[in-house]
VEXBA-931808 format. One line per 5 residues: for each residue x, y, z of C-alpha. Coordinates in steps of 0.25 Angstrom, whole numbers, padded with zeros to 4 digits. Example, Ala and Ser with C-alpha at 12.3 -4.5 7.8 and 13.67 -1.06 7.14 Angstrom:
<sites>
0049/-0018/0031; 0055/-0004/0029
</sites>
This chain:
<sites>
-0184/0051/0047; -0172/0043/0051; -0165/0033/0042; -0163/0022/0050; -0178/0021/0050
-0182/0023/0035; -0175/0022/0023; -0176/0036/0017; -0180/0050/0020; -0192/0054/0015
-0196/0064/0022; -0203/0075/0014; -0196/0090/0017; -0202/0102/0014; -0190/0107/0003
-0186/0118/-0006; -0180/0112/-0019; -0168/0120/-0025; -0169/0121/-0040; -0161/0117/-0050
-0145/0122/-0052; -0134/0124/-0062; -0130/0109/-0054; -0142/0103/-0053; -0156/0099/-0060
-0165/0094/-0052; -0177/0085/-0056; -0188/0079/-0050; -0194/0066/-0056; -0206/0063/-0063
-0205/0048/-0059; -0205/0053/-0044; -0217/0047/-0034; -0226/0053/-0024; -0219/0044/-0014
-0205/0043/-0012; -0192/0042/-0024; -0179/0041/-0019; -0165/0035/-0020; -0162/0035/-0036
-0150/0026/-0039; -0146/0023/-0055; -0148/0009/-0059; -0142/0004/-0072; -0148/0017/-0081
-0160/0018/-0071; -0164/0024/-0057; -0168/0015/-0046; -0172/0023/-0034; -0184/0022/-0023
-0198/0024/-0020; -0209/0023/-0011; -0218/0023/-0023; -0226/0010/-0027; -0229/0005/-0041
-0240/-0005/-0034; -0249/0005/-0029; -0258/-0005/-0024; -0253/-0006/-0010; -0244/0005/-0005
-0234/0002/0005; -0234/0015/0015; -0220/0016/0022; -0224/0025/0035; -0212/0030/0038
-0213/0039/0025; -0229/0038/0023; -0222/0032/0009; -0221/0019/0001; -0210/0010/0005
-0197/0012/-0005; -0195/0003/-0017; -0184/0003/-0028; -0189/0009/-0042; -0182/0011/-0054
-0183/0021/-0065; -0176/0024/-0079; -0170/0036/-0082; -0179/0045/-0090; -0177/0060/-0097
-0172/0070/-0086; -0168/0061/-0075; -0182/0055/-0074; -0186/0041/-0070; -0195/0034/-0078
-0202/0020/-0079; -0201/0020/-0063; -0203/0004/-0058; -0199/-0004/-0047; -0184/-0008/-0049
-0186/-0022/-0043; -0196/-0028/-0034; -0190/-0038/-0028; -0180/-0027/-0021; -0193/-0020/-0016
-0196/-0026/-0004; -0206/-0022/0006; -0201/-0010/0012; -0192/0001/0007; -0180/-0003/-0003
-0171/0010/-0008; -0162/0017/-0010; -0152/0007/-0019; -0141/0008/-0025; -0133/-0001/-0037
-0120/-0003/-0042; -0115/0004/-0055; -0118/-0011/-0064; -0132/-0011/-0057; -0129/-0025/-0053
-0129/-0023/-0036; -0137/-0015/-0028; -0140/-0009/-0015; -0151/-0006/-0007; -0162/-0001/0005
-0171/-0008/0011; -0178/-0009/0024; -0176/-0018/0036; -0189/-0022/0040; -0196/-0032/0051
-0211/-0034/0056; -0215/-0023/0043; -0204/-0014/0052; -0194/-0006/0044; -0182/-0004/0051
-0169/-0001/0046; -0162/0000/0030; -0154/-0011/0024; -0147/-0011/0011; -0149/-0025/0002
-0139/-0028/-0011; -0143/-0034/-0022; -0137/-0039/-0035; -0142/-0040/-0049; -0141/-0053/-0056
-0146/-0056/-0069; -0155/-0045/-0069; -0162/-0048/-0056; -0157/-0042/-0042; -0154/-0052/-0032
-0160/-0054/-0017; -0155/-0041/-0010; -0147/-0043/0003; -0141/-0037/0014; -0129/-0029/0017
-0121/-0034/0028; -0121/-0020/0035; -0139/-0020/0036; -0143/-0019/0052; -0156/-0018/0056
-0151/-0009/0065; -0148/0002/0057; -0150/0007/0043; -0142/0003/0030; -0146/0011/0016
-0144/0021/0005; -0135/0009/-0002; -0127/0016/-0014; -0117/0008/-0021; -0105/0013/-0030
-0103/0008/-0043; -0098/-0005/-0041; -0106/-0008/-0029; -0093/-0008/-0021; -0094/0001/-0010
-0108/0005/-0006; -0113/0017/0002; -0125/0017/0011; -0133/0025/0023; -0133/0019/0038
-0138/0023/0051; -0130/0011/0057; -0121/0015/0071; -0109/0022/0070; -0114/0033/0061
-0112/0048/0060; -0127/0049/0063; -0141/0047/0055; -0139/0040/0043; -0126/0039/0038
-0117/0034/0025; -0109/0023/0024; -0099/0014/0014; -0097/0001/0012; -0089/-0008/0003
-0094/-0020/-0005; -0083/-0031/-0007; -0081/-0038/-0021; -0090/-0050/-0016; -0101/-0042/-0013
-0099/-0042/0002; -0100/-0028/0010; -0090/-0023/0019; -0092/-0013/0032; -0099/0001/0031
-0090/0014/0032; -0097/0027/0037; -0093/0039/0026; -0089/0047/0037; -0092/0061/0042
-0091/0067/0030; -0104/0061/0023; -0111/0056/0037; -0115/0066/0047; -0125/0067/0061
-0136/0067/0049; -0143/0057/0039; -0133/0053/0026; -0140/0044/0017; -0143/0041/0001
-0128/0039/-0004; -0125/0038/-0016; -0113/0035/-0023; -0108/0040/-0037; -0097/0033/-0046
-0087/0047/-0045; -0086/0042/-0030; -0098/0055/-0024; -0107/0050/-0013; -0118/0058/-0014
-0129/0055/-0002; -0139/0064/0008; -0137/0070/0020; -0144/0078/0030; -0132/0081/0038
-0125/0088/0029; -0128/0101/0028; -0136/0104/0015; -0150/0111/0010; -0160/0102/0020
-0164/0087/0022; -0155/0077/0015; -0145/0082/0005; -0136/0077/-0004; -0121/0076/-0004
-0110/0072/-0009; -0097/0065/-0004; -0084/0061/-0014; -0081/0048/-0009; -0070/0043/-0017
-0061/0051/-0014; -0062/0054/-0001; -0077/0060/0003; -0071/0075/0006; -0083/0087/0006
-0096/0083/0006; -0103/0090/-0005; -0119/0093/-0004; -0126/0095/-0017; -0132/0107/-0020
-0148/0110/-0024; -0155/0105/-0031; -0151/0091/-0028; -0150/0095/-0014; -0162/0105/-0007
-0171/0106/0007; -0178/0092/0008; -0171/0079/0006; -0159/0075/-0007; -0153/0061/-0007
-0152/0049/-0015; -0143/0057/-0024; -0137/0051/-0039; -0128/0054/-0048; -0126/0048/-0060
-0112/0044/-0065; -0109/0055/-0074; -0114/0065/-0062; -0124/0074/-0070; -0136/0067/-0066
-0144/0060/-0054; -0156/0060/-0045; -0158/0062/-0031; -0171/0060/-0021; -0178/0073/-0014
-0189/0076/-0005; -0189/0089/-0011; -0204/0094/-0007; -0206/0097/-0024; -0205/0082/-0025
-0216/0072/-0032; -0216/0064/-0019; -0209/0061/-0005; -0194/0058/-0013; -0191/0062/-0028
-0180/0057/-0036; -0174/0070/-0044; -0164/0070/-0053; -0154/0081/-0056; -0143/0084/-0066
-0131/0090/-0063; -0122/0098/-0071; -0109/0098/-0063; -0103/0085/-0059; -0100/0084/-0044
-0086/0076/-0048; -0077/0074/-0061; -0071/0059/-0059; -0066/0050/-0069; -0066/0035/-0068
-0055/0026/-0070; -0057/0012/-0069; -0051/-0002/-0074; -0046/-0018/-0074; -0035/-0023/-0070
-0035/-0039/-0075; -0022/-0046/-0080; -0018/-0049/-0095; -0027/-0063/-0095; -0039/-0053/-0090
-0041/-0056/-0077; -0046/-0046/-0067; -0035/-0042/-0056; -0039/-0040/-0042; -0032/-0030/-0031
-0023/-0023/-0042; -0019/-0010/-0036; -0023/0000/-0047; -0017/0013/-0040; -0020/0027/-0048
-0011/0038/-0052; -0011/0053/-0053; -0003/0059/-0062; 0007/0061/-0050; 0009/0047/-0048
0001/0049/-0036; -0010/0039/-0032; -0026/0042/-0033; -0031/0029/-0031; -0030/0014/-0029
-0038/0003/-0033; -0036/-0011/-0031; -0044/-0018/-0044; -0056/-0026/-0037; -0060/-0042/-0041
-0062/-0038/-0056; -0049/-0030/-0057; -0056/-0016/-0059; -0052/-0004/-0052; -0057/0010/-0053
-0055/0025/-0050; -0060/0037/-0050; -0051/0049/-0053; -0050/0065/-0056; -0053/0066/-0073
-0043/0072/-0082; -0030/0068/-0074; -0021/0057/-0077; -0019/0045/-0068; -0011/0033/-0069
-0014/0018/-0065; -0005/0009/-0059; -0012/-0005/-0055; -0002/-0016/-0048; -0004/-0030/-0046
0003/-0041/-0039; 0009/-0051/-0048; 0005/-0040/-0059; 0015/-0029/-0067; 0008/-0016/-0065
0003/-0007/-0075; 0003/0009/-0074; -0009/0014/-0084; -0010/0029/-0088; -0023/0035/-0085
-0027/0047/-0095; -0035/0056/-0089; -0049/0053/-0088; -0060/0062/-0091; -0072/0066/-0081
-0083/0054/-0079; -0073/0046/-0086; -0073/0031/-0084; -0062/0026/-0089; -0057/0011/-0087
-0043/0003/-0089; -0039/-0010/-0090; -0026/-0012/-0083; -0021/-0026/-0088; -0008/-0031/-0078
0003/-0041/-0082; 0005/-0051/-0074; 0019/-0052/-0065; 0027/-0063/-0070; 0035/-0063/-0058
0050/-0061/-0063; 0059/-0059/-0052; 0076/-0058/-0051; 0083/-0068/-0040; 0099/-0065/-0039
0107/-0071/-0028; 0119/-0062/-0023; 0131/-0072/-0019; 0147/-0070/-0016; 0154/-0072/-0028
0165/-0081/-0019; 0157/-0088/-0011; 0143/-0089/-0018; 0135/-0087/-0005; 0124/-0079/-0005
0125/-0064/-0001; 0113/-0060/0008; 0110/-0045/0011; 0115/-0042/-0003; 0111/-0029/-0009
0105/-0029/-0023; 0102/-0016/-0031; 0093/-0021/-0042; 0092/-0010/-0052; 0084/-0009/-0065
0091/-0001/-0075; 0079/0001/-0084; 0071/0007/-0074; 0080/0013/-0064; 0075/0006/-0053
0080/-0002/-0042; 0076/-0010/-0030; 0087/-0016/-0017; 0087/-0031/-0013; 0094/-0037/-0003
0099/-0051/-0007; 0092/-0062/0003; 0100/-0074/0014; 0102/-0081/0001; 0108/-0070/-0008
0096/-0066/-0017; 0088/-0056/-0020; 0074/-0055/-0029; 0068/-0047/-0038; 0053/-0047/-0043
0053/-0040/-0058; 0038/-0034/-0054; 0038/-0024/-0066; 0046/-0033/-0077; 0039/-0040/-0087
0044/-0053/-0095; 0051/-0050/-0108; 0057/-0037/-0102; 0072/-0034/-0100; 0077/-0032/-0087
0089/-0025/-0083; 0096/-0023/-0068; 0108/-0019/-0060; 0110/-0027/-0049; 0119/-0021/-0039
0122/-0030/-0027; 0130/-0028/-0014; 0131/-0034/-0001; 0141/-0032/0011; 0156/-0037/0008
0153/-0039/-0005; 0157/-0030/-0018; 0144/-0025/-0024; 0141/-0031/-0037; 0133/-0020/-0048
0127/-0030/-0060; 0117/-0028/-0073; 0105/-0040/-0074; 0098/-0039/-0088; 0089/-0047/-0093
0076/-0050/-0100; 0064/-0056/-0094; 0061/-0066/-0101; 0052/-0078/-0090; 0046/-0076/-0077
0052/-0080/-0065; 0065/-0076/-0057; 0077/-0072/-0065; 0091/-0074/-0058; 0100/-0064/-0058
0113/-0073/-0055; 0112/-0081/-0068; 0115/-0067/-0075; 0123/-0058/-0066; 0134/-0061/-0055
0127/-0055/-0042; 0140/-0061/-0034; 0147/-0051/-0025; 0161/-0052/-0021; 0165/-0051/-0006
0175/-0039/-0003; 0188/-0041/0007; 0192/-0028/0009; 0208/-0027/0007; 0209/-0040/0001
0197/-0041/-0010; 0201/-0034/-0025; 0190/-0027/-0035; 0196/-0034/-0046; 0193/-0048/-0038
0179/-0045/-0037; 0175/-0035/-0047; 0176/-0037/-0063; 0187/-0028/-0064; 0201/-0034/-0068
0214/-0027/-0061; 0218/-0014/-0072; 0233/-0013/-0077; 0243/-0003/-0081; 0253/0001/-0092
0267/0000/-0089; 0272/0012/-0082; 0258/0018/-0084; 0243/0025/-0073; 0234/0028/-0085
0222/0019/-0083; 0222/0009/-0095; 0208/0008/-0102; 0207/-0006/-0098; 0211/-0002/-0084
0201/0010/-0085; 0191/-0002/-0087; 0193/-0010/-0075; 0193/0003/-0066; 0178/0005/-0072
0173/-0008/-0067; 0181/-0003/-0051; 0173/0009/-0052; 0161/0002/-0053; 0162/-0009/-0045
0166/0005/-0033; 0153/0010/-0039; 0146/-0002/-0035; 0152/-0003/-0022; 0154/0009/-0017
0158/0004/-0005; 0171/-0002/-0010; 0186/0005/-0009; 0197/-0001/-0017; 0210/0001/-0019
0218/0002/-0032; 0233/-0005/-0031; 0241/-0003/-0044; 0254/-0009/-0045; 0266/-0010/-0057
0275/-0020/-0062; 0287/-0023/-0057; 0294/-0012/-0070; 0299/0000/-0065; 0304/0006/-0049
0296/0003/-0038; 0296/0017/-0036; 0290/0020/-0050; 0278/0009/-0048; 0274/0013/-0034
0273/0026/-0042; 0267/0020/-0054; 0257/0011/-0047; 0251/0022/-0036; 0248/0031/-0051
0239/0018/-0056; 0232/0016/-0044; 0229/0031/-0044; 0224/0032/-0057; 0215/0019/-0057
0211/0025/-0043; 0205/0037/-0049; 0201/0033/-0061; 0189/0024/-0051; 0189/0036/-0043
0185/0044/-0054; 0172/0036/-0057; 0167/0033/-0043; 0160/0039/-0032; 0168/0037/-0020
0182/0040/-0027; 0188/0038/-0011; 0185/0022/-0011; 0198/0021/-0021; 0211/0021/-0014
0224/0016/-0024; 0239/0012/-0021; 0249/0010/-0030; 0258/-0003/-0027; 0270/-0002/-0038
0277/-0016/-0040; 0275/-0021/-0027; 0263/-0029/-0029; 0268/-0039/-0043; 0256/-0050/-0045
0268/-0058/-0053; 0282/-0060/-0054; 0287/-0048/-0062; 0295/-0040/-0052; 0307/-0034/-0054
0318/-0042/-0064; 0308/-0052/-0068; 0304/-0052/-0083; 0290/-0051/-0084; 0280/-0050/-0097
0272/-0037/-0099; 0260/-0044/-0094; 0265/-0048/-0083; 0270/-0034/-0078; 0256/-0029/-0084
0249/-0038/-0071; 0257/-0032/-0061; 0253/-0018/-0065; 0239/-0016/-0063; 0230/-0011/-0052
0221/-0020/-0042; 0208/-0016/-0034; 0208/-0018/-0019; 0195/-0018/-0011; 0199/-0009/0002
0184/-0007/0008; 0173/-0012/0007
</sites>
C-alpha cells in the first residue's frame, strides 16, 4: 500500500518471529486489540500510541482501505512487565473523524505533534501533521504546519526533547523515492522553518517512515529499503554527530513481517515497537522489549548563563573543550540563556562561555559518568568598559605624532598587543579582561620615524570605570633626532660622565650614566653614537689627545660590553681642544672648573 495514500502500513504478512536474545526480550501485550495498535510514544509517565479499536461499539466506523476501524489516539499506563493497562481515549476532542496518529510530545509534555487526514466530500487524501499545546491542563485547537500540501503527504511527527527541531515522513517532490525522512527546525516563537531531506544515508528508492528520536541524539525509524530480514525494519542513525553507518537492529525487534514505531526510553534499557508479526493478537501489536546493552554511552551537560542580577543571557557563545584545548562543540545560549551538550562520559572537558559586554569565565568540567546529567550555572560579570587613551606628542613642539608605534606590554601576564597612534596622536586600549579594584601594570614602548624611541612603566590600580589617561602619569613625548647635530644627553635622561685627573677608569658615578646609554641603544636599536672625551687644559697636547682617545675607549666598551649591536658605537678622543670654558693654558682656574672640561659627551651619528 502506498503512503501517500493511507496513513500506515497495515498490511498483514505472513512472518517468522525470531525469539528472544542475550540483547533483546521481546513481549507481546495483553492490552493488544483484534484490530490494529501502533505508534507508542511516552507521555508524562504513560504511553500514548494508536488504534483502530472503538470503545463505542455501537457504530463502528470501517476504514476500507484496511477493512479496519479508523485510527484514534489512546493512552495507557504503565503496568508490570511493559504492559498497558487501564487503556482509554487520550482525548476526544483530537479524535476527529477520520484517522489521528502516530504523535509525538515534547520532553515537558506541554507541545505536541501529530497525523491526521486531509479529507473532502467523505474522501481521504493526503496526511497532515496538526500542533498543539497544553494549557492549563486542557490542549488547545490543533493547527497547521506551514509545510502541509494537499498534494502530498506530511506525517510520522516526532519531536526532540525540547520541541525544537522535529523529524517527520514526506512523499513531497524532490525526494529519494517512496516516502522519505525529513527535519525541520522550530524557532523560539513557535514558528517553523523549511524542511531538510536526511540525505541518502537514511532515504533510499524505498519507503523510510516512523521516526523517532531519542534524547542521546539516535534516530531510530523503519525502512524497507534497507537491506534487512523482510518488510519494514528498524534502524538506526546517530544523528548528533554526524549520521555515519546506518546500523539495523537485530531479531527480535526486527523479523520477516513489518517492525516500526520503535521507542527507547531514556535510560536506553527499555521500549516498545509495533509488529504485524503473523503470532500477533490482531492486525498491528504494540510489543515491548528490554535490552541489556545500550546502543550508546553519552553524558549530558547542560546549564544557564544569566548575569549577577539573574537575568537570562541570550546568544553567549558557550564553546566546549577537550582536554587538548580542542573544540567539540559550540552552543549559543538560547532566549532563557540555557545551553546544552551532549559528550563522551568519563573525559574531562572545559567550558569557556563569552559575551559581548561580558568578562568570560572558563569553568572545569570533571568527568561525567554515563547517562549523567549534569547542569551548571555560569554566572558572567558584566564589562565595566575600562579603557587607556594616551596621546604620543613631540617633546619640542607638542604636535601630535601620527603613525606612532606603540608596544603595550603587560608585565603580569606576559602579553602584548601593537597599536599605531591615530592623525591626532592617540592610541586606545579596551582592558576586556581587567576588572575594578585590580592592579594594572604596563610597559609602553613607543617609536615613530625620526624620533628616539621612548621605553616607559604604567602602573596603577583600577579604581573607576571609564578611560584612564596615560599622559597624566607617564611622559609619552619623543624627541626628534638630527643626525650630526642632535646629543643623547640632550634627549635622553643621562647627564654627560666625568673623569679623574690624569685618569680612564670608569668612575661609578660614570658607570651609572653609561647604564642608562645602554639602554636607551637597547631601545632604539637603530641609533649609533659617538663617544667624544676630552681633557682640561693641564698637561701636553700630546699627553691629552693620548689620554682623551683611552676615555673614550673605555666608556665605548664598557656600552659595548652590554648591548647587542657592539658595532653601533664609534668613540674619539678630542684632548684639550674642545674647552667648554675659559681655563686654557696659563689661566688660573678652580678644580671644578677643570672638572667640566674633562668629561665625555654622546653624539647621535645615525639614526
Amino acid at each position: 500500500m502506498k503512503y501517500s495514500i493511507i496513513l500506515l502500513l497495515l498490511v498483514v504478512a505472513n512472518t517468522v518471529f525470531a525469539g528472544d536474545n542475550d540483547r533483546f526480550k521481546v513481549r507481546n501485550l495483553q492490552m493488544n486489540s483484534e484490530e490494529s495498535d501502533i505508534a507508542p510514544v511516552y507521555y508524562n509517565g504513560r504511553v500514548v500510541y494508536s488504534s483502530s479499536r472503538d470503545l463505542n461499539t455501537e457504530v463502528k466506523r470501517i476504514w476500507e482501505k484496511s477493512n479496519l476501524g479508523y485510527y484514534d489516539l489512546y493512552i495507557g499506563d504503565p503496568g508490570g512487565a511493559g504492559e498497558l493497562i487501564k487503556t482509554r481515549y487520550f482525548d476526544r476532542k483530537l479524535n476527529k473523524k477520520y484517522n489521528e496518529g502516530p504523535l509525538s510530545f515534547n520532553r515537558d509534555g506541554d507541545f505536541m505533534a501529530f497525523t491526521q487526514n486531509y479529507y473532502e466530500s467523505k474522501k481521504i487524501l493526503k496526511l497532515k501533521i496538526m500542533t498543539s499545546s497544553n494549557v492549563d491542563g486542557k490542549w488547545d485547537d490543533p493547527i497547521h504546519v506551514p509545510f502541509n500540501n494537499p498534494d502530498y503527504s506530511v506525517g510520522h511527527p516526532a519531536l526532540n526533547h525540547d520541541a525544537t527541531i522535529m523529524y517527520f515522513v514526506s512523499d513531497m517532490p524532490g525526494g529519494y523515492g517512496g516516502t522519505d525522512i525529513y527535519k525541520v527546525s522550530r524557532n523560539e516563537d513557535g514558528t517553523w522553518g523549511r524542511p531538510q531531506n536526511m540525505g541518502d544515508k537514511i532515504n533510499t528508492p524505498g519507503n523510510e517512515m516512523f521516526p523517532f528520536i531519542h534524547r542521546d541524539g539516535l534516530l531510530f525509524f523503519s525502512s524497507d529499503g534497507h537491506a534487512g530480514l523482510g518488510g519494514l525494519d528498524v534502524f538506526m542513525a546517530h544523528v548528533n554527530r554526524g549520521v555515519g553507518e546506518i546500523e539495523h537492529l537485530e531479531a527480535p525487534v526486527n523479523s520477516y513481517a513489518d517492525d516500526f514505531s520503535f521507542i527507547l526510553s531514556s535510560d536506553q534499557y527499555s521500549g516498545y515497537f509495533s509488529s504485524n508479526r503473523e503470532e500477533g493478537n490482531g492486525s498491528d501489536d504494540i510489543y515491548s522489549f528490554t535490552n541489556n546493552k545500550k546502543f550508546i554511552n553519552i553524558a549530558f551537560l547542560k546549564g544557564l548563563v544569566a548575569d549577577r542580577d539573574g537575568n537570562s543571557l541570550q546568544n553567549a557563545k558557550v564553546a566546549l573543550m577537550d582536554a587538548e584545548g580542542a573544540e567539540v562543540g559550540v552552543f549559543d545560549s538560547d532566549g532563557k540563556g540555557s545551553f546544552n551538550f551532549d559528550l563522551d562520559p568519563n573525559k574531562p572537558y572545559q567550558l569557556v562561555v563569552q559575551k559581548e559586554g561580558y568578562y568570560s569565565k572558563t569553568m572545569d568540567i570533571a568527568d561525567l559518568a554515563v547517562s549523567e546529567e549534569r547542569n551548571v550555572n555560569v554566572v558572567l560579570d558584566k564589562d565595566p568598559v575600562i579603557s587607556l587613551l594616551g596621546v604620543i606628542t613631540d617633546k619640542k613642539t607638542g604636535a601630535p605624532i601620527p603613525g606612532a608605534k606603540v608596544k603595550l606590554i603587560d608585565n603580569t601576564s606576559g602579553t602584548d598587543e601593537d597599536m599605531t597612534s591615530n592623525a591626532n596622536g592617540m592610541f586606545t586600549k579596551k582592558l576586556e579582561e581587567k576588572r575594578l579594584n585590580e592592579r594594572i601594570n604596563y610597559n609602553l614602548r613607543v617609536e615613530a620615524e625620526g624620533y628616539l624611541s621612548v621605553s616607559v612603566n604604567y602602573s596603577r590600580v583600577l579604581d573607576r570605570e571609564g578611560q584612564y589617561d596615560v599622559n597624566a602619569e607617564v611622559d609619552l613625548k619623543l624627541e626628534k633626532v638630527t643626525v650630526g647635530q642632535t646629543k643623547l644627553e640632550d634627549i635622553v635622561d643621562v647627564n654627560a660622565i666625568f673623569w679623574d685627573l690624569g685618569s680612564y677608569q670608569v668612575r661609578p658615578d660614570a658607570a651609572i650614566e653609561l647604564d642608562k646609554i645602554v639602554q636607551a641603544m637597547e631601545n632604539n636599536p637603530n641609533v649609533h653614537i659617538e663617544l667624544g672625551s676630552h681633557t682640561d687644559s693641564r698637561g701636553s697636547d700630546k699627553a691629552n689627545a693620548q689620554l682623551s682617545e683611552q676615555r673614550a675607549k673605555a666608556a665605548a666598551e664598557y656600552i659595548k660590553s652590554k648591548i647587542t649591536n657592539p658595532d653601533r658605537i664609534t668613540y674619539k678622543g678630542y684632548g684639550e681642544t674642545r674647552l667648554i670654558n675659559k681655563c686654557k693654558d696659563g689661566v688660573n682656574c678652580s678644580e671644578a672648573e677643570h672638572q667640566a672640561n674633562r668629561r665625555t659627551e654622546f653624539k647621535i651619528t645615525k639614526f
